[in-house]
N, C-alpha and C positions, 0 to 999 in steps of 0.2 A: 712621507710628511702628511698629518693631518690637516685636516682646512683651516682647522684655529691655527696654528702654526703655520701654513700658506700666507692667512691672510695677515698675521703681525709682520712676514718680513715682507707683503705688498702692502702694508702701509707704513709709510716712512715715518710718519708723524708717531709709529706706537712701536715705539724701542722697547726692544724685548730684555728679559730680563739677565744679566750677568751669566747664571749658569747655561742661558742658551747658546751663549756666544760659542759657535767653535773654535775650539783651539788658542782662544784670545789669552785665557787664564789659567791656561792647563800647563803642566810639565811634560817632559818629552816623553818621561816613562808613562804616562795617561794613555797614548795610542801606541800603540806597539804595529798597527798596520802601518807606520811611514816607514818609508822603506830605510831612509838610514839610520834608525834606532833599532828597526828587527837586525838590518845586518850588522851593524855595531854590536848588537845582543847575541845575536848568534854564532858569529865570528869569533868574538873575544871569549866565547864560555866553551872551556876545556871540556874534551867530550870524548 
């Protein structure tokens, strides 16, 4: 994490912007590292 971005989420008063939010507004298929959509993806795909 860069310092600009350190210091927006140390300052409370300076709400970052929507697409920094993690995970807030995303869909499942967005990260595939949480563990139960790789194993759901992985599991269910014939192989």
């Amino acid at each position: 994490m860069s310092d600009a971005d350190q210091k927006t989420y140390d300052n409370p008063s300076n709400t970052p912007p929507p697409e920094e939010l993690p995970y807030a507004d995303m869909e499942p298929e967005e990260f595939p590292d949480d563990p139960d959509v790789a194993g759901a993806t992985e599991s269910g795909t014939p192989g």
